[in-house]
N, C-alpha and C positions, 0 to 999 in steps of 0.2 A: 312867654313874653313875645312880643311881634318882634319878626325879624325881616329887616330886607334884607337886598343884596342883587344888586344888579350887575349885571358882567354883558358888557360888549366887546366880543370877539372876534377877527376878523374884520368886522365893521367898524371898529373904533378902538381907539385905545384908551378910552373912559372906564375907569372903574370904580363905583361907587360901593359903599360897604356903610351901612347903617345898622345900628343897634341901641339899645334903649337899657344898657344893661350894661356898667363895666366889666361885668363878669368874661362877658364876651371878647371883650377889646385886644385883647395880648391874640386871639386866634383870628379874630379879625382882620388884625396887621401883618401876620402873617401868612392867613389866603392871598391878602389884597399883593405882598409881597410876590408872592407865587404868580399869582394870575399876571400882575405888571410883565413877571418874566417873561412868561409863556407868550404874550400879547409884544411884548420888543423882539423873540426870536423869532415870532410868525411877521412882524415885519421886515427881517430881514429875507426871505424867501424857504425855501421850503430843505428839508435836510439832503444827502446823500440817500440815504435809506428809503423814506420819500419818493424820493425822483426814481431809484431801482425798481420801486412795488411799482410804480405809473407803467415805467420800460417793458416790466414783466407781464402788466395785464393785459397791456396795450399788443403785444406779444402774441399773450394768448388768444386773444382777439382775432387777432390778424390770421392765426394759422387756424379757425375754427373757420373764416369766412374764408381762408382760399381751397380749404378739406372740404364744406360744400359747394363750392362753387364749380371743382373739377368732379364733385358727389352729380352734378346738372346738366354738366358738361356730355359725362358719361353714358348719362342715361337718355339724352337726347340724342344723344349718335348711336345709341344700343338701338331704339325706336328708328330710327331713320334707316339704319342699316336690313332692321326686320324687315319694317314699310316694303324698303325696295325690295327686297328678295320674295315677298307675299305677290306683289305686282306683275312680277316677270314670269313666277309661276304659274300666276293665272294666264298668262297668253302662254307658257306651254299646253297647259290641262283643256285650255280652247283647243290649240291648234290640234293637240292630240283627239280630242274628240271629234272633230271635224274629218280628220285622216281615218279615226277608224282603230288609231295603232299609238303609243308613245314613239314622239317626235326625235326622230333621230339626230344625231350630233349633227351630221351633213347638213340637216334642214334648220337646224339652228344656226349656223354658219352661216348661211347662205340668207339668212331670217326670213324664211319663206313662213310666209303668216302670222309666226314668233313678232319678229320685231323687238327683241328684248333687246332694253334698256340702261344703261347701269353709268354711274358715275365714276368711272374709273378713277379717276382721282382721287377719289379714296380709297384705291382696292389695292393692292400689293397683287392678286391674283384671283381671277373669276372664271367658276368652271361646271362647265354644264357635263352629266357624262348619264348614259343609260343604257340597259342589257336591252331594250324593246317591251319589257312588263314593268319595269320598275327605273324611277331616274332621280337624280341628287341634283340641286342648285347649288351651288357653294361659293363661300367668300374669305378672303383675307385681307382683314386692311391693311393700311399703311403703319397700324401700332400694333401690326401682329394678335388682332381677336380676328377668331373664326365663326363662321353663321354657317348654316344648311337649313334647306329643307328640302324631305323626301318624299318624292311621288304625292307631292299636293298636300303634304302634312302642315302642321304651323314649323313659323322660323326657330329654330336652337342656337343659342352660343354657345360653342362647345370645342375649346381650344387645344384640343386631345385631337381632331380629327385631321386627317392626312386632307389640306386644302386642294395639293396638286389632284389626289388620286380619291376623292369623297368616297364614290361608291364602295371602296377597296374598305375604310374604316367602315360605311354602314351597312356591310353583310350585301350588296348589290352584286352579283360572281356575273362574271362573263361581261362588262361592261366596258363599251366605248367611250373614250375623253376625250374632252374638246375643251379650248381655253376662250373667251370672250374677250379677253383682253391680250391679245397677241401682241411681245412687244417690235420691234425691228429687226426683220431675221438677220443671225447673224451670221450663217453661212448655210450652203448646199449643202446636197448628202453627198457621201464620199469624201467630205472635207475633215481640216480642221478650225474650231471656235477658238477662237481667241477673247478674253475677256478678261478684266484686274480683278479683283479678288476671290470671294466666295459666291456658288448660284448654285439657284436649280436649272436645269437643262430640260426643257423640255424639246421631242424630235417628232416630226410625223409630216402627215399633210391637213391645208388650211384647208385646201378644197372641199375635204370630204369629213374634217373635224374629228380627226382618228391623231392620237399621241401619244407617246411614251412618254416618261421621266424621270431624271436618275438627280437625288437632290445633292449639295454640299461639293460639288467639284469646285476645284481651286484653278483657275488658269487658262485652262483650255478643256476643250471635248472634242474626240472624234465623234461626226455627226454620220453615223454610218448603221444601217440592220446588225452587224454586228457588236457593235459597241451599246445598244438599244434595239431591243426585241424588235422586230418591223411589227410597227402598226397600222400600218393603211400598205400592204403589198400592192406593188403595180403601180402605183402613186409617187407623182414626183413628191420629195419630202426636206425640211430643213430642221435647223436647229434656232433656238428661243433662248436667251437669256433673262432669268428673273432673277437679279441682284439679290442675296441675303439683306 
């Protein structure tokens, strides 16, 4: 037998129910019963339960696009940090081919030829060091990841590596350090450092880009040969604070 049955939902609250057949009639009136309901409870807005599933999608939404968005973050400052460190290399690996010899800490210092470049700003710590055959570039940002590259290799992140003392982590023996980003010395040698919390202490001289460093002191440092191996003998020398 034909049967309609029309239902407008959401868009109206018309319910029409036709049949050609009383056989039908008793379950008719009682869909059309049902549907009425369902069609006066949807116009009063929508349930408790409803509105949770929305909160919770809506939720997981949000933490899907801020998990990529620091996934973009990441990867753009990984690339930008490599970039630079690939750049500076190449004016050491010039200037060393030009000398004849790997470009000593002193001539970095000094940026005779070098000229290396670097955003401090970003760095918590930037350190050039090399025995005279082999040398390390190295970085530490400001969220504590570490970069190197050695003697003109590609960049690594590799947050295991000793940032202050590079070559000391990649097997480099006998090698001079030097820091690019020297902060405001904070005393003479012979003295004592005064400083608030925790650091690394780096001691030597700028001149000639020769350093020691002894990490995690609390307080103060005596900035003295003794207290710190002498790294540059002969050399006026001070002491360096890098904040933890």
């Amino acid at each position: 037998m034909p049967l309609k049955i029309e239902v407008l939902l959401l868009f109206s609250k018309k319910v029409n129910v036709e049949a050609e057949s009383p056989v039908f009639d008793n379950g008719y009136a009682k869909l059309k019963g049902m549907i009425n309901r369902v069609v006066e409870q949807r116009s009063k807005g929508f349930t408790i339960v409803e509105l949770l599933i929305v909160v919770v999608v809506i939720a997981i939404l949000a933490a899907i696009t801020i998990v990529s968005y620091n996934g973009v973050q990441n990867r753009a400052s990984d690339a930008a940090v490599k970039s630079e460190l690939a750049q500076n290399v190449k004016l050491v690996m010039n200037a060393a081919n030009t000398a004849g010899v790997s470009y000593t800490t002193a001539a970095v210092m000094s940026g005779t030829s070098t000229n290396l470049k670097f955003d401090t700003s970003r760095y918590r710590v930037v350190t050039y060091c090399t025995n005279g055959s082999e040398f390390a570039l190295a970085v530490e940002t400001t969220t504590a990841k570490k970069y190197y590259i050695k003697s003109g290799g590609v960049a690594v992140n590799d947050d295991t590596i000793d940032s202050f003392l590079p070559c000391g982590s990649l097997s480099i023996a006998g090698a001079q350090t030097t820091y690019l980003n020297l902060p405001t010395v904070c005393t003479g040698e012979n003295t004592t450092c005064n400083f608030t919390g925790t650091a690394t202490v780096v001691y030597g001289s700028a001149a000639v880009g020769r350093f020691a460093r002894t990490a995690n002191l609390t307080g103060s440092a005596v900035c003295s040969n003794a207290a710190f191996i002498d790294p540059a003998p002969g050399f006026t020398k001070a002491c360096y604070v890098y904040p933890n």
